[in-house]
N, C-alpha and C positions, 0 to 999 in steps of 0.2 A: 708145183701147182699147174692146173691146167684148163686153161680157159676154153670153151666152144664158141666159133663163132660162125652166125649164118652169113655164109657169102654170097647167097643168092636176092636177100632180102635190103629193100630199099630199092633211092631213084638212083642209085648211084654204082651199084650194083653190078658186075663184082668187080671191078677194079678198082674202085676207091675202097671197096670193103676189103681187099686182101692186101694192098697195099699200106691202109691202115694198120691190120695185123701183122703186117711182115715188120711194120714201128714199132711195133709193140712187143715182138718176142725181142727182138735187139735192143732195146733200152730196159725193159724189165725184165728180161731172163725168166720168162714165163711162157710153156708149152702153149701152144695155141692149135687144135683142131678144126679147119675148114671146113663147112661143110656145105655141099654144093654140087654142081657137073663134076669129075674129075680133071676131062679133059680142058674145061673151059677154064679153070681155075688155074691151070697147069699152064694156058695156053698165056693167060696173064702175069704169070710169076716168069714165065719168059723174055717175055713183051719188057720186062723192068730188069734185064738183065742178067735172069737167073736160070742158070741150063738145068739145074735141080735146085730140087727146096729148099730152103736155109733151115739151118740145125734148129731145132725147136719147133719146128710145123711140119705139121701133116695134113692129110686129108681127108676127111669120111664121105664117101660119095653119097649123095643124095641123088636123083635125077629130075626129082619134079622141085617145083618152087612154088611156094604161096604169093600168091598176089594181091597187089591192092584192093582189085576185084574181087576176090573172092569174100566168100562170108564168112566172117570170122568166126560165128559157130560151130561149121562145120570142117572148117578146110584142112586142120591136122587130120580131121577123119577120112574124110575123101582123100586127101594126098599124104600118105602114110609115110612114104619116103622120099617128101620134101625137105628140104634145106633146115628149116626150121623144125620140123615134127622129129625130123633123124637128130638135131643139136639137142633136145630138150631132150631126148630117149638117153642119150648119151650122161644128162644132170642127170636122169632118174636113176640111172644104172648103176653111178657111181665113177662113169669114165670120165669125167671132167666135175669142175668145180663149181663152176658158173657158164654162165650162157650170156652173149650179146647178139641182140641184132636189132636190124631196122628196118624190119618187115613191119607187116599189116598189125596195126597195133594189138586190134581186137581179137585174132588171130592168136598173136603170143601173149595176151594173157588168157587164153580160153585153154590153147592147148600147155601154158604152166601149169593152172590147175586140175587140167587132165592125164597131164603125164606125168609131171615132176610134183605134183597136188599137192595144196594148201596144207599149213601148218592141222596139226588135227585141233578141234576147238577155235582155229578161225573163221569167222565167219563170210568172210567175201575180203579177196587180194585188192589192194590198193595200190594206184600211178601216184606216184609221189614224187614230183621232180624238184629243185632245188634252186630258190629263184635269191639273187645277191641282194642286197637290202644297206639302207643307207648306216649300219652301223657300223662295215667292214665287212661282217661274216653275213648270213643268208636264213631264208627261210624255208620250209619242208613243206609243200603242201600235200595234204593226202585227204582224197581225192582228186586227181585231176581229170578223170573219166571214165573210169572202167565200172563204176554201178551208179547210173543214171539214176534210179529209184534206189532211194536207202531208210533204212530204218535208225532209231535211234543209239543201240546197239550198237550197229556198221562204226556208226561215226566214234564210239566211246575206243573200240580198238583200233581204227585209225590213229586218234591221240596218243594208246600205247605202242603201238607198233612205231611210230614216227618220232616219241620219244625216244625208244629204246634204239633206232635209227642214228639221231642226231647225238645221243650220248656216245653211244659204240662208234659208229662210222665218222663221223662228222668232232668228237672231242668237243660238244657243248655241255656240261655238267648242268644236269638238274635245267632240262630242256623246257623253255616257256611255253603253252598252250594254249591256241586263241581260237575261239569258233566264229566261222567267217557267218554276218547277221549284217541286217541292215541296221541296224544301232547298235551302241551300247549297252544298252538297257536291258537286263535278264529276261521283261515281257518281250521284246521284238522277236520279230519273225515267224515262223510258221510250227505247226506243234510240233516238226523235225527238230529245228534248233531247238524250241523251247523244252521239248523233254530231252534233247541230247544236252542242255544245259544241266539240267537236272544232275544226270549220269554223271557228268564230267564232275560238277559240285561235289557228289559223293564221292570219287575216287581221290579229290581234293583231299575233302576231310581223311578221307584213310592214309594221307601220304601219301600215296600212288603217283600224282600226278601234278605238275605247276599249274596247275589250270589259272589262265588271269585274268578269265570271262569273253564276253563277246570281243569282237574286232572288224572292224568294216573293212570295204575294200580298199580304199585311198590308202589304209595303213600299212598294207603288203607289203608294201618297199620302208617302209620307214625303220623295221626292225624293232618290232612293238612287243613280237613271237616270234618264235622258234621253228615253232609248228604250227601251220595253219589248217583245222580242222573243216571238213565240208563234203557235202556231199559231190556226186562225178560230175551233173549237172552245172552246178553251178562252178565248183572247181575249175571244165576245161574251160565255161565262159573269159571267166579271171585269168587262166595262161594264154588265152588267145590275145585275150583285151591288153594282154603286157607286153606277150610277143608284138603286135603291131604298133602301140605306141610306142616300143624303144626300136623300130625300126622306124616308124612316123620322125622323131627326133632325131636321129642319127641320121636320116637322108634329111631333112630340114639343116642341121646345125652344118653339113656337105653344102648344103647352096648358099649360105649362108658366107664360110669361109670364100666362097668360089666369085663372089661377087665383084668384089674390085680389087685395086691394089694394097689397101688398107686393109683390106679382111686377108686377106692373101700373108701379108707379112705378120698378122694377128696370128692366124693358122700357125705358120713355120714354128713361133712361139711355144704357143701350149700343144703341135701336135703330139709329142709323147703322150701327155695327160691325156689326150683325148682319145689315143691308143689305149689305153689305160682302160679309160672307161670302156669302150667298145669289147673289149676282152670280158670284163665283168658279165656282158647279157649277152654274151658269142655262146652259141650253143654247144660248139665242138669245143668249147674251152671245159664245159660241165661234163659232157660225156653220154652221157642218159638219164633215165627215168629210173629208179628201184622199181620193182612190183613188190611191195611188201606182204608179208604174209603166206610165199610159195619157199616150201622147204628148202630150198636152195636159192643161191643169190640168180636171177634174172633182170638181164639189165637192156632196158627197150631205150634204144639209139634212137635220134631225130632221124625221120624217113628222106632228110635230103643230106644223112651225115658225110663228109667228106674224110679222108685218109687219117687229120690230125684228130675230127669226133672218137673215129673207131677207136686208137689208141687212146685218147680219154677215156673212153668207155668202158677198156680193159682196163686203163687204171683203176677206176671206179669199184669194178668187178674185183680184182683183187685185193684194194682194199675193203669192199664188204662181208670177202670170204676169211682174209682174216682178223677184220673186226667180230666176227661169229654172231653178226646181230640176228642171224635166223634161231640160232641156237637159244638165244637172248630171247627172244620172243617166244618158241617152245617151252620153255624153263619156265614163263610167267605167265603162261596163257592161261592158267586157273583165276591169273587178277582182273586178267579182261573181260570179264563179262559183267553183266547186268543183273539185277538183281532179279532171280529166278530164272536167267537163262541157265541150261547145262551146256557146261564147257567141254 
């Protein structure tokens, strides 16, 4: 198998991003292509000791690199032989299997579905990242920002592609399905939710789908679903609003232990557990984001990922490639639509 990865893209860039790779071909014995400056990349696999590449990585030169700055609409087009637009040419072609990086978000889902392009029959790719929940295992939101404006539609194959996600990649049978509303109640919310309830209801009745109705936000951690349905809007709202209060609580319960000598010896106590926890909403522990619905696995790393994210990330990446859940979603993409859409 052979993973692409952008070693230009990110804050961290490239030496935590080749460093992570170089983890990654050594513990999972998976080919990893670079792609980035040559010499720069070259110059950092030195820097760590290494007079030539270690067996399983290469390199594909790129010279330019996509930036934070730039616009994600256009920047594969403008920089054709940036770091990222050369990794995704490489999914499209067939030279690699999947793709990671931790570039410009907008970016790499613009130029996935320009180069390595959407399932045929789906409608718009989904950021679906993978948030831990208080029953052990986690929840899948899809949405988390890639289509600000959505239709009802959007949101029905969201549900399937996110199920077929968590069954395939993730080993939850028969995946629960909750559309994130401001109540419970099948009238709340806006005629988005209210006719995407609809949809989802129908795919119910067909079997297709666990649908288990609305779901508010306080629930996301409780593990109430599986899969949390929503449009990009509102979705990154909710992973920003978690990302900051589980750092708000993790620096708070730090000042806390730090207090006196009583909290202090409290600390020594449970610090495993609280190692524990902290792993759960560490973000290099998850790895990435899927984009669901690009023929090929693409997997968008957090943009300040460090050495151990990247090598999550490929994990992730290889087991999505051979979980086959893209093939999984092509195979059933006549069930996702709507009624009178053509698929």
């Amino acid at each position: 198998m052979k993973i692409v990865i952008d070693a230009m893209g990110g804050d961290n860039a490239p030496q935590e991003i080749v460093k992570g790779a170089l983890m990654a071909a050594k513990e999972f014995g998976v080919h990893i292509i670079l792609t980035g400056d040559g010499d720069t990349i070259l110059r950092v696999t030195e820097s760590m000791g290494h007079r030539e590449l270690p067996e399983g990585v290469e390199i594909a030169h790129a010279p330019e690199v996509v930036t934070m700055e730039d616009d994600p609409a256009m920047a594969v087009r403008v920089k054709p032989e940036s770091s990222m637009a050369v990794g995704l040419q490489l999914v499209a072609e067939g030279s690699a299997d999947a793709m990671v990086s931790a570039g410009n978000t907008g970016a790499l889902l613009t130029g996935a579905t320009l180069i390595v392009r959407r399932i045929r029959g789906v409608r718009r790719a989904c950021l679906a990242p993978y948030f831990p929940n208080a029953s052990g295992g986690g929840t899948l939101v899809a949405d988390c920002g890639a289509n600000v404006e959505c239709k009802p539609e959007y949101l029905l194959q969201f549900a399937y592609m996110g199920s077929y996600y968590m069954e395939s990649v993730m080993g939850v049978p028969d995946p629960r399905i909750g559309l994130l509303n401001i109540g419970t109640e099948e009238t709340k919310g806006t005629e988005l939710q209210k006719e995407s309830y609809k949809l989802l209801v129908n795919a119910r009745d067909k079997g297709d789908l666990n649908f288990i109705g609305n779901v508010e936000a306080r629930d996301t951690m409780t593990g109430v679903c599986d899969v949390l349905v929503c449009d990009g809007y509102a979705g990154n709202i909710l992973l920003k609003a978690v990302e900051g209060t589980g750092r708000y609580l993790l620096s708070s319960l730090k000042d806390i232990f730090k207090k006196n000598l009583k909290t202090k010896l409290a600390a020594a106590l449970v610090m495993n557990d609280v190692k524990e926890m902290k792993k759960l909403i560490d973000p290099s522990e998850v790895g990435g984001t899927a984009l669901l619905g690009i023929s090929s696995p693409v997997i968008k790393a957090h943009g300040s990922s460090n050495a151990y994210a990247i090598r999550s990330a490929v994990k992730q990446a290889i087991t999505t490639v051979n979980a086959g859940v893209c093939a999984d979603i092509q195979d059933n993409v006549r069930r996702m639509k709507a009624q009178g859409q053509e698929a």
